[in-house]
C-alpha positions in Angstrom: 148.4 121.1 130.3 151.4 119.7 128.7 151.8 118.2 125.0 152.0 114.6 126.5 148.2 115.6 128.1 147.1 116.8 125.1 148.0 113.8 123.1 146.3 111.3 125.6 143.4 113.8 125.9 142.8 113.0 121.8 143.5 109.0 121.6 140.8 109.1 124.3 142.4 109.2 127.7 142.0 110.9 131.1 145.5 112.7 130.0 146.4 111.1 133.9 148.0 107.5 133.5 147.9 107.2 137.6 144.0 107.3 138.1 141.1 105.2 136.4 137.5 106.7 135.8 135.0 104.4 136.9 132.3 103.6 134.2 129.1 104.2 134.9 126.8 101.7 133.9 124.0 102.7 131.3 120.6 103.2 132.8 118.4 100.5 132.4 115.1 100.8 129.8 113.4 97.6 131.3 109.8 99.1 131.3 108.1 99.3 135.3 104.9 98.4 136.6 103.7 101.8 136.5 104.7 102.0 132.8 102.9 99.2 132.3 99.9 100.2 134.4 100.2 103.5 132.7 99.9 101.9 129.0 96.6 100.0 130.0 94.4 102.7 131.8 95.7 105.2 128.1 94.3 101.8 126.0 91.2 101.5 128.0 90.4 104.8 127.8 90.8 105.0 124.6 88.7 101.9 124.0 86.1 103.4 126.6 85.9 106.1 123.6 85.2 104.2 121.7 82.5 102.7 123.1 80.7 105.5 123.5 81.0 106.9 120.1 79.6 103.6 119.6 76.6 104.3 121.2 76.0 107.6 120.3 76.0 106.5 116.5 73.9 103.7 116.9 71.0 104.8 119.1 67.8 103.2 116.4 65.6 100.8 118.5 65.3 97.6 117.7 62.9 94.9 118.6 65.2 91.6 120.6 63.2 88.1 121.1 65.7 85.5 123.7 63.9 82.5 124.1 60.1 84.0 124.5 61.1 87.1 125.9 60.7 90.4 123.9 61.9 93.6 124.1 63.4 96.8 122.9 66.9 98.1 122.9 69.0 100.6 121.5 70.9 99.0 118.8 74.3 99.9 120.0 73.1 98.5 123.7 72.4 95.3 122.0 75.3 95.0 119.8 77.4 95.7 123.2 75.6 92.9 124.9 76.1 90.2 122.5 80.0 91.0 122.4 80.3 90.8 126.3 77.6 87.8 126.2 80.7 86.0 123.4 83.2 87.2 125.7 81.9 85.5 128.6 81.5 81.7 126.6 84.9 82.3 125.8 86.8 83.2 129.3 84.1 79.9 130.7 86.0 77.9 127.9 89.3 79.1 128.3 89.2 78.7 132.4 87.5 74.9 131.8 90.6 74.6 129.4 92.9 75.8 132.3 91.4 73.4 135.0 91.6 70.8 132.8 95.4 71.0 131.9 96.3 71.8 135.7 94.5 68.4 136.7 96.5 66.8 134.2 99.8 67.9 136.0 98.7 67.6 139.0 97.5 63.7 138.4 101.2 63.0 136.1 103.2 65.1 138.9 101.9 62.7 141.3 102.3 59.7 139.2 106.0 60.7 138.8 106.2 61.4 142.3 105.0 58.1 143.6 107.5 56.5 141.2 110.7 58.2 142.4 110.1 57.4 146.1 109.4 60.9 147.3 112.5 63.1 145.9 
């Protein structure tokens, strides 16, 4: 190597003027699908955990009356019941939400369909 290589080697050069390195562009982070996928089976199972430690602690019967009907369950069992049974009321109010909104669009797309004379 000569002095003139040396000097280009520290301000950062090749130490070659005649030949260009090609950059290599950085890897992408974006996360995948599997990633993703990966990250919700860890948190379910985790929840699943849970659940079950949620169970185990809370095993005292108790006596449940629904609209004439009596019965006993395992506290925990119950509990778990209720939640899903709140759960449910919710996704059938968040999907009648849903419908509703996409018949709205669908009734002002074709309102502004009719109007433009079929763009």
């Amino acid at each position: 190597m000569s002095a003139q290589d040396d000097a280009a080697m520290a301000r950062g050069g090749s130490g070659r003027a005649d030949h260009t390195q090609p950059r290599v562009a950085p890897a992408s982070s974006r996360p995948t699908r599997t990633a993703a996928i990966w990250v919700a089976v860890a948190v379910g199972l985790v929840v699943l955990v849970l659940l079950i430690v949620f169970f185990v602690q809370n095993q005292d019967m108790v006596t449940v009356r629904f609209f004439g009907l009596e019965g006993a369950l395992a506290l925990g069992t119950t509990l778990f019941i209720a939640a899903v049974g709140g759960g449910v009321l919710v996704a059938l109010a968040g999907g009648a939400r849903i419908l509703q909104l996409r018949v709205s669009n669908h009734r002002r797309q074709k309102m502004i369909g009719g109007q433009g004379g079929g763009l």
